[in-house]
PAZA-704468 format. One record per atom (N, C-alpha, C): residue in three letters; x, y, z. Coordinates in steps of 0.1 Angstrom, whole numbers, plus 5000, padded with zeros to 4 digits. Example, Ala and Ser with C-alpha at 12.3 -4.5 7.8 and 13.67 -1.06 7.14 Angstrom:
<r 'ALA',<5132,4943,5078>>
<r 'ALA',<5123,4955,5078>>
<r 'ALA',<5132,4967,5078>>
<r 'SER',<5128,4978,5071>>
<r 'SER',<5137,4989,5071>>
<r 'SER',<5129,5000,5079>>
//
This chain:
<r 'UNK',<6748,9751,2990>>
<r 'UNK',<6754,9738,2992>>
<r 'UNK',<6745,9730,3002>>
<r 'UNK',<6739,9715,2996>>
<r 'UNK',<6732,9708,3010>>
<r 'UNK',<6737,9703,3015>>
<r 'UNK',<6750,9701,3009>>
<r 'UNK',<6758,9685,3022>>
<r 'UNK',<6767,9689,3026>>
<r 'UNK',<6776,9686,3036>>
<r 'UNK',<6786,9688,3043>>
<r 'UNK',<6792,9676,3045>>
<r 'UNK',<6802,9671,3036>>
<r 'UNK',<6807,9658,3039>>
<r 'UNK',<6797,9648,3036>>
<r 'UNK',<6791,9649,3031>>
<r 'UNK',<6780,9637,3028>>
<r 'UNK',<6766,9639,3036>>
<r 'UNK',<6766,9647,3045>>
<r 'UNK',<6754,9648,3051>>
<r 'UNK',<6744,9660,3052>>
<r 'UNK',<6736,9658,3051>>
<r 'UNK',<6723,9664,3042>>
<r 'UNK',<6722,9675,3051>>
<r 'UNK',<6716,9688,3051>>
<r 'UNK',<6710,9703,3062>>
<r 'UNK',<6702,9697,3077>>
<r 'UNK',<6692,9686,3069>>
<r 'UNK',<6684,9681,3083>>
<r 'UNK',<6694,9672,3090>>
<r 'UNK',<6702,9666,3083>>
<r 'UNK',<6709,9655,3094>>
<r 'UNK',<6722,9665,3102>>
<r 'UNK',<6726,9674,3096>>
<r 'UNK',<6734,9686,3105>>
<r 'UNK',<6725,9690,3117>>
<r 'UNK',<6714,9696,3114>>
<r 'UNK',<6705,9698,3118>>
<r 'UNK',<6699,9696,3136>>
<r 'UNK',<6695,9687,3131>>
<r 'UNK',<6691,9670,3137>>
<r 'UNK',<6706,9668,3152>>
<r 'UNK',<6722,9668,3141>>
<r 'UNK',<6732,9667,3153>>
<r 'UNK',<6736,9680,3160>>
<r 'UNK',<6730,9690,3156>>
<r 'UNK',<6735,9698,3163>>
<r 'UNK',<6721,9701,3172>>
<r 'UNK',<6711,9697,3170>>
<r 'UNK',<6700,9699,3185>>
<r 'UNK',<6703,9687,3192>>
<r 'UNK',<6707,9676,3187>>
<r 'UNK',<6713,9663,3200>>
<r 'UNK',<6720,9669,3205>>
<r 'UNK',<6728,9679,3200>>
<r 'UNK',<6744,9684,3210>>
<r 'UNK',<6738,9697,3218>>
<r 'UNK',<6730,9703,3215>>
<r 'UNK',<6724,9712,3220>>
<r 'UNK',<6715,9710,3236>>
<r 'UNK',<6704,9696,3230>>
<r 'UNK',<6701,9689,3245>>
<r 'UNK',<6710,9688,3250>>
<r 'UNK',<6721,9675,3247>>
<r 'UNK',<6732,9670,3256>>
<r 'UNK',<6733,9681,3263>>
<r 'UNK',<6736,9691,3259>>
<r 'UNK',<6741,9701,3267>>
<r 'UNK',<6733,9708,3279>>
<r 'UNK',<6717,9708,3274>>
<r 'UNK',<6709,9711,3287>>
<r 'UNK',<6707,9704,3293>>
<r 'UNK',<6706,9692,3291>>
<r 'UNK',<6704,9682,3303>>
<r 'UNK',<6717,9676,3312>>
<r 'UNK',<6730,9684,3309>>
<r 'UNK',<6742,9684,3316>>
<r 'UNK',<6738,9695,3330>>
<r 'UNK',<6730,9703,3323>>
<r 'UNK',<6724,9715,3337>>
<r 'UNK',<6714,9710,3345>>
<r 'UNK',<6710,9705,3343>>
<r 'UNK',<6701,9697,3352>>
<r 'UNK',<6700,9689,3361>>
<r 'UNK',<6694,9689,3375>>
<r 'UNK',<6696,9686,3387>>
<r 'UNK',<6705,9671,3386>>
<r 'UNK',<6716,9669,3398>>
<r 'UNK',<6721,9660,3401>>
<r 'UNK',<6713,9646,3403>>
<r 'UNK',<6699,9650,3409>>
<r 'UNK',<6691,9640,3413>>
<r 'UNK',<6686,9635,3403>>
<r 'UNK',<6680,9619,3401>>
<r 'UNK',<6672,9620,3387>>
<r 'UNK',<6660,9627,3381>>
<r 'UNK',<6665,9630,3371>>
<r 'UNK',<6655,9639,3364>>
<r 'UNK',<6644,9634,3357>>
<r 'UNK',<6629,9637,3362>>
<r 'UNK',<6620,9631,3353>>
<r 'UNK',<6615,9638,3343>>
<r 'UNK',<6613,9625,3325>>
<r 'UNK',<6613,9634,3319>>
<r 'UNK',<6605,9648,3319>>
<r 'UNK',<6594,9648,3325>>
<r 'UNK',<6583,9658,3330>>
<r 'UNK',<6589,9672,3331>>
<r 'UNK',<6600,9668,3340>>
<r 'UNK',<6609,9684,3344>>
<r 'UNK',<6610,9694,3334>>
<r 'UNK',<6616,9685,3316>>
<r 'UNK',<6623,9691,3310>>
<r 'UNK',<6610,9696,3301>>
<r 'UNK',<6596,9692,3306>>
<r 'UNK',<6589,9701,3303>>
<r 'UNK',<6582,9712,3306>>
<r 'UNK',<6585,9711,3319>>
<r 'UNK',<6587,9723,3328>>
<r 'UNK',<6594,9736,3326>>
<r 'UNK',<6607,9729,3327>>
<r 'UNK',<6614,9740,3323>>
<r 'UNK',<6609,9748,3307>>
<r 'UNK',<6610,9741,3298>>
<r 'UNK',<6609,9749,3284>>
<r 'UNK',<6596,9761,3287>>
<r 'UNK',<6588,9757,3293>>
<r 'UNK',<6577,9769,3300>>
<r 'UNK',<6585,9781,3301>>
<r 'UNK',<6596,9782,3305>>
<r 'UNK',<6604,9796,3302>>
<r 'UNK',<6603,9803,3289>>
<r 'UNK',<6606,9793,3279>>
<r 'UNK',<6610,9798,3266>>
<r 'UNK',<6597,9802,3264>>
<r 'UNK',<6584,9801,3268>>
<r 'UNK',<6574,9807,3264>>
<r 'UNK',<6571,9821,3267>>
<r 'UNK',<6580,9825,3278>>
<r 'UNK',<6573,9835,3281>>
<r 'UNK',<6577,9849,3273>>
<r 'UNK',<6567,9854,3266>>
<r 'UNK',<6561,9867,3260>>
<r 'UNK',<6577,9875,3260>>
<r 'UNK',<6586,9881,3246>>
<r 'UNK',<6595,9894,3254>>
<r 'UNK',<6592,9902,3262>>
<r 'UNK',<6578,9909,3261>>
<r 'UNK',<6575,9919,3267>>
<r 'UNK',<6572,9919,3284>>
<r 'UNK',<6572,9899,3288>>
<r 'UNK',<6569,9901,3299>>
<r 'UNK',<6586,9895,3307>>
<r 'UNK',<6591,9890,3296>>
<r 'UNK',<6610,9887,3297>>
<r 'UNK',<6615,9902,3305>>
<r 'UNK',<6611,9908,3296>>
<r 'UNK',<6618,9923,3297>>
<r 'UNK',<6614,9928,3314>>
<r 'UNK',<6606,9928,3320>>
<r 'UNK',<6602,9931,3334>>
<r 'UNK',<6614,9932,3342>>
<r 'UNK',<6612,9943,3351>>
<r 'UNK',<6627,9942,3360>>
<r 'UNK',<6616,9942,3371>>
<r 'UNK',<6619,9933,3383>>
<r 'UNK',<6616,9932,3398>>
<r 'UNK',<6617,9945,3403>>
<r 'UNK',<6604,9950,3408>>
<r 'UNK',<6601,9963,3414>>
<r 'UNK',<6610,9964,3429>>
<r 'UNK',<6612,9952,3433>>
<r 'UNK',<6614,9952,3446>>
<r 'UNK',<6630,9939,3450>>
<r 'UNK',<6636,9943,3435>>
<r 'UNK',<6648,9940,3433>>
<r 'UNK',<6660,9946,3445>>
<r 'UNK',<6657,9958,3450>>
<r 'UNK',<6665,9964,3459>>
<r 'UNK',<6656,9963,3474>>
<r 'UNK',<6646,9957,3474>>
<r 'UNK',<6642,9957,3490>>
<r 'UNK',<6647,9949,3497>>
<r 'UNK',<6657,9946,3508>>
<r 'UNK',<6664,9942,3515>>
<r 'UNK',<6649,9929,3522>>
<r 'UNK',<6639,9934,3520>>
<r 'UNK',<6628,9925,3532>>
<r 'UNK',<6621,9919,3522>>
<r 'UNK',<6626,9917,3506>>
<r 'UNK',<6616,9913,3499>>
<r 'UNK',<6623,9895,3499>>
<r 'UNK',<6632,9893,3503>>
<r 'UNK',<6637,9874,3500>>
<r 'UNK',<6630,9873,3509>>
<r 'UNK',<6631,9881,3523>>
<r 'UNK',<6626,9872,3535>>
<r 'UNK',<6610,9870,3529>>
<r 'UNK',<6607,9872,3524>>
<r 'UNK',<6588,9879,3528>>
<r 'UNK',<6587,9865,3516>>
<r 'UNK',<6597,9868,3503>>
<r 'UNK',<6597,9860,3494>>
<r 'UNK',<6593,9842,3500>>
<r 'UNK',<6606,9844,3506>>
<r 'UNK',<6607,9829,3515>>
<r 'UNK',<6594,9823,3525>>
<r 'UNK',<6587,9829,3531>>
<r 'UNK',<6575,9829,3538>>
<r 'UNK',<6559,9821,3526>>
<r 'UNK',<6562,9831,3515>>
<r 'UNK',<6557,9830,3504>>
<r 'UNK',<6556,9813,3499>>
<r 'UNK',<6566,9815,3493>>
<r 'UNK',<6573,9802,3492>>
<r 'UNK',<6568,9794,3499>>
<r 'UNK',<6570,9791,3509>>
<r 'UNK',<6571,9773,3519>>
<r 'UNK',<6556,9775,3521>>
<r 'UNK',<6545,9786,3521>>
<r 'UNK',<6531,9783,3518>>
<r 'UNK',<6525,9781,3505>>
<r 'UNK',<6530,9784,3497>>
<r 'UNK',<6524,9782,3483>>
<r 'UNK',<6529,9770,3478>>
<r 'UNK',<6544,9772,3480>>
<r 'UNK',<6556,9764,3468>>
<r 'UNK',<6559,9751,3471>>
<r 'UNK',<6567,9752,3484>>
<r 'UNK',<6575,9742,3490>>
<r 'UNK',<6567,9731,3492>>
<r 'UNK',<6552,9729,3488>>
<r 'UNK',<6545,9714,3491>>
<r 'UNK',<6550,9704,3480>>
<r 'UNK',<6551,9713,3466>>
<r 'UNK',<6554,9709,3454>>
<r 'UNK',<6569,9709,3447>>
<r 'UNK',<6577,9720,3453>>
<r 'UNK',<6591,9720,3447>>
<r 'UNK',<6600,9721,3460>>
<r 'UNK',<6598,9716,3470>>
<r 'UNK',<6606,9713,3479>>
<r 'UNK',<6613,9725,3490>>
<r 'UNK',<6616,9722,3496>>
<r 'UNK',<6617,9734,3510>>
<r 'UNK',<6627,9744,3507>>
<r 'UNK',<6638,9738,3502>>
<r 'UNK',<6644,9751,3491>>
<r 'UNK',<6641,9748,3480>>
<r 'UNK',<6637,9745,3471>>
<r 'UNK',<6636,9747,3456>>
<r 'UNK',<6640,9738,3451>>
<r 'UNK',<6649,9724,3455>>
<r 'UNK',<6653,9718,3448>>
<r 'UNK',<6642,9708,3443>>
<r 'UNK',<6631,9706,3442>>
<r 'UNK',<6628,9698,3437>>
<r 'UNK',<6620,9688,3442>>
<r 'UNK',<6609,9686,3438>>
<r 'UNK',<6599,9669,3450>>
<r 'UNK',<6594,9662,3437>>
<r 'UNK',<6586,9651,3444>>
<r 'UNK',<6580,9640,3433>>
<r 'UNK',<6571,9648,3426>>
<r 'UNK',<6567,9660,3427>>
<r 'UNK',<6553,9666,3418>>
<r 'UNK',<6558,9679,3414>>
<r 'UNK',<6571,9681,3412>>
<r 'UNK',<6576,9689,3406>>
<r 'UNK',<6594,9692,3404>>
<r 'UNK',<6592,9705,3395>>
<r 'UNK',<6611,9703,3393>>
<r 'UNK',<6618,9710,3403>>
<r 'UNK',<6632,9710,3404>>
<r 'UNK',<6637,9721,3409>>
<r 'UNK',<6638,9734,3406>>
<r 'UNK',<6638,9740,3412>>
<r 'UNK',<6642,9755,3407>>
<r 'UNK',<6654,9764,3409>>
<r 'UNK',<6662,9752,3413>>
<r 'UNK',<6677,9757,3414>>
<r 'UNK',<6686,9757,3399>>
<r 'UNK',<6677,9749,3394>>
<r 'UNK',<6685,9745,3382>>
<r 'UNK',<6692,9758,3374>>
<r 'UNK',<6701,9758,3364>>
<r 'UNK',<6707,9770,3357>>
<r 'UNK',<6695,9777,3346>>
<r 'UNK',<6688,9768,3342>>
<r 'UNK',<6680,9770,3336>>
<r 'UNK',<6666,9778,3339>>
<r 'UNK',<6666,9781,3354>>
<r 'UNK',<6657,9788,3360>>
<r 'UNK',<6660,9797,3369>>
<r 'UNK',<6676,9795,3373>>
<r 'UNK',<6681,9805,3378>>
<r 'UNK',<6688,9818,3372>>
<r 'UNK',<6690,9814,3358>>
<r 'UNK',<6696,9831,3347>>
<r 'UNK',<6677,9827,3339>>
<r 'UNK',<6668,9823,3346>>
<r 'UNK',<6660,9833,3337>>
<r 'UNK',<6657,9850,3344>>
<r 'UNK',<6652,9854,3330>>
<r 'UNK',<6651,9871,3339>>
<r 'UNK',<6637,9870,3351>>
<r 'UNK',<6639,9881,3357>>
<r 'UNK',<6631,9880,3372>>
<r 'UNK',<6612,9883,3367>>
<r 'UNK',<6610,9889,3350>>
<r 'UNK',<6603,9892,3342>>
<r 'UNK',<6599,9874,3332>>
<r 'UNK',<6605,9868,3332>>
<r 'UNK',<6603,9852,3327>>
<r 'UNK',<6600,9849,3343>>
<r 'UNK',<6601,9843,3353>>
<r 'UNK',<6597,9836,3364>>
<r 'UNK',<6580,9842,3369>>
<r 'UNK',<6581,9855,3369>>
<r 'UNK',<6572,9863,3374>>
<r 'UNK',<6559,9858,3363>>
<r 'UNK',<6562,9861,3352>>
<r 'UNK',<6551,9853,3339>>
<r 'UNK',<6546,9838,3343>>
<r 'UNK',<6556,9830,3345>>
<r 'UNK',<6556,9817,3347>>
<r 'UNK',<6545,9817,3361>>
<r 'UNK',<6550,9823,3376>>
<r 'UNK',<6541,9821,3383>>
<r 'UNK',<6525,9829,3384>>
<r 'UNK',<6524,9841,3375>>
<r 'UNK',<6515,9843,3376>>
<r 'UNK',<6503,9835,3361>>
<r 'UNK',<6514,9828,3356>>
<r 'UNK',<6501,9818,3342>>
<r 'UNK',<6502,9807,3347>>
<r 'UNK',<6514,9801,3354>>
<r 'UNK',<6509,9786,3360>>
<r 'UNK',<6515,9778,3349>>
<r 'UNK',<6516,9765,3350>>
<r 'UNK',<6519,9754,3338>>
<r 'UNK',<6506,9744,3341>>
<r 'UNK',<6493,9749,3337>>
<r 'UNK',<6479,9743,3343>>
<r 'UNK',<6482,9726,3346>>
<r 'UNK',<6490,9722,3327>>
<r 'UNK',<6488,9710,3320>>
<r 'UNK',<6497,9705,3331>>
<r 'UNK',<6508,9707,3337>>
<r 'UNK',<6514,9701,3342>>
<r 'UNK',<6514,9696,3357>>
<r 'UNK',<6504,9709,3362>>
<r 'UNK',<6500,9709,3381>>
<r 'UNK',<6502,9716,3388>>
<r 'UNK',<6510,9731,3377>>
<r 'UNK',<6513,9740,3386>>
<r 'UNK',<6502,9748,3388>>
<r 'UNK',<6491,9754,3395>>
<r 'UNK',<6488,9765,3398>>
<r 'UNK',<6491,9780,3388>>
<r 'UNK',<6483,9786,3386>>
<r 'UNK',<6478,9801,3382>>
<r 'UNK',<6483,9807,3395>>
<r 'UNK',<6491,9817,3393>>
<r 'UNK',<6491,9824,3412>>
<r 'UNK',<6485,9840,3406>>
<r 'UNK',<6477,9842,3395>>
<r 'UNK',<6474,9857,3390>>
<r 'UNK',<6466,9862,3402>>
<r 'UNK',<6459,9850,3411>>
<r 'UNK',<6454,9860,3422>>
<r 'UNK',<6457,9862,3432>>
<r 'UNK',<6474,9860,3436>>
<r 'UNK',<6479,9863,3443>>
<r 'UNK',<6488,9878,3440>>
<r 'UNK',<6489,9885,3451>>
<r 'UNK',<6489,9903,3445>>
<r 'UNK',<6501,9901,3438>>
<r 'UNK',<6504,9911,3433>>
<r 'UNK',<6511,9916,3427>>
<r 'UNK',<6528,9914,3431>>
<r 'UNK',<6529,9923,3442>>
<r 'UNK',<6540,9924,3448>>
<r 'UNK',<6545,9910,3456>>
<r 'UNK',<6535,9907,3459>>
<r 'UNK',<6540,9888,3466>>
<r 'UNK',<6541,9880,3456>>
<r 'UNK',<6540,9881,3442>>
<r 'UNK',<6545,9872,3433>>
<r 'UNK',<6560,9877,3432>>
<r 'UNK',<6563,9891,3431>>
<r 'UNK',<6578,9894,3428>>
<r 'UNK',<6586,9892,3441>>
<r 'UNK',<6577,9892,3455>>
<r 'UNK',<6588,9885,3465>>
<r 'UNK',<6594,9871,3467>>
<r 'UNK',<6582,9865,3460>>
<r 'UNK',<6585,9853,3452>>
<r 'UNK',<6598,9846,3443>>
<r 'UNK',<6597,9860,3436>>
<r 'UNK',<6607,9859,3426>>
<r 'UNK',<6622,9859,3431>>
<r 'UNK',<6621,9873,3442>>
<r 'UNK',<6629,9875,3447>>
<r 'UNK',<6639,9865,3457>>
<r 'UNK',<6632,9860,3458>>
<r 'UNK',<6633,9847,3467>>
<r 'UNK',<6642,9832,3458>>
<r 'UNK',<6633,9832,3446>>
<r 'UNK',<6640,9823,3435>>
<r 'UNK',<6650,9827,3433>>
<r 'UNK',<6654,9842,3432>>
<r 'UNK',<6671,9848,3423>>
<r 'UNK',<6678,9845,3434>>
<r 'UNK',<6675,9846,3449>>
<r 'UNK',<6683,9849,3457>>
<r 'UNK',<6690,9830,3463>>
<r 'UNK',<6682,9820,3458>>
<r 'UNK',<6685,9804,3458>>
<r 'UNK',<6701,9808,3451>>
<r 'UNK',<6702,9809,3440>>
<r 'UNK',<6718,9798,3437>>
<r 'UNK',<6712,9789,3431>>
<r 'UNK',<6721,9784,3419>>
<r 'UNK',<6723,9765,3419>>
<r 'UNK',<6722,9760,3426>>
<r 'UNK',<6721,9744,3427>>
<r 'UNK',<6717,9742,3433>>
<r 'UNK',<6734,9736,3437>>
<r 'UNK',<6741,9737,3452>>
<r 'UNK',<6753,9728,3459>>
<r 'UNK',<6758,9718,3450>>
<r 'UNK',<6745,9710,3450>>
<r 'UNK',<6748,9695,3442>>
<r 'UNK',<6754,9696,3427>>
<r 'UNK',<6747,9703,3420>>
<r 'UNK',<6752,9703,3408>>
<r 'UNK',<6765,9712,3402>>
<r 'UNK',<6769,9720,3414>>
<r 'UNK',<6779,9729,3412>>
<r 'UNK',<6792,9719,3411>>
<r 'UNK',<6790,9711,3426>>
<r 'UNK',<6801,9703,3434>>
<r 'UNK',<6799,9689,3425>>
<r 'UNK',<6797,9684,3414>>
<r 'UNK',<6796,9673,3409>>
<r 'UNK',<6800,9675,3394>>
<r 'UNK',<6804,9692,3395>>
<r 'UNK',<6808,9689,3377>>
<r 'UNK',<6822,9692,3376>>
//
């Protein structure tokens, strides 16, 4: 069957990825969103299963957010803001969409960079301080604002 009620596979199609956006850009920061972000974010969906699948070595180290956080406000926070939410040269990282990615999708993302966009390559930063990194992103939350506003 191609039609449903009169309208064609592509035009179903077509409304059900409008409803689909609608729906992600309902997750997304309280603040205004430029469209830039939302190309940011899809950088997730790129990353490799094999490197999705990764579990945080240092998921159970009680010293790994702090060390994460240190991390952070020298590499990060010039660009995505002092907690994560967000500055003019980049997105948040509070968002839902970066916060249920796995700790194996973020870890990819900071060690390839989004070149096109301004993020930095961090592959030659070691190893273990990219996942305290990570550790540091799981351990943010949503972001306050967009919890308290829906």
């Amino acid at each position: 069957m191609t039609t449903l009620h009169g309208l064609g596979i592509s035009s179903i199609a077509l409304m059900i990825f409008a409803a689909t956006l609608t729906r992600a850009q309902e997750n997304l920061p309280a603040q205004p969103t430029k469209e830039r972000d939302l190309e940011y974010y899809a950088e997730l969906a790129k990353a490799p299963e094999k490197a999705r699948a990764l579990k945080n070595p240092l998921e159970s180290d009680p010293d790994a957010v702090a060390a994460g956080r240190k991390l952070f406000e020298g590499h990060c926070a010039e660009c995505h803001g002092n907690t994560a939410e967000g500055g003019k040269n980049a997105p948040s990282l509070r968002v839902p969409a970066v916060q249920e990615a796995t700790p194996g999708t973020l870890f990819w993302v900071l060690t390839n960079g989004v070149v096109r966009r301004g993020m930095p390559v961090w592959s030659k930063l070691p190893e273990p301080q990219r996942w305290q990194i990570v550790s540091y992103l799981k351990s943010l939350g949503p972001s306050q604002t967009n919890s308290s506003e829906k």
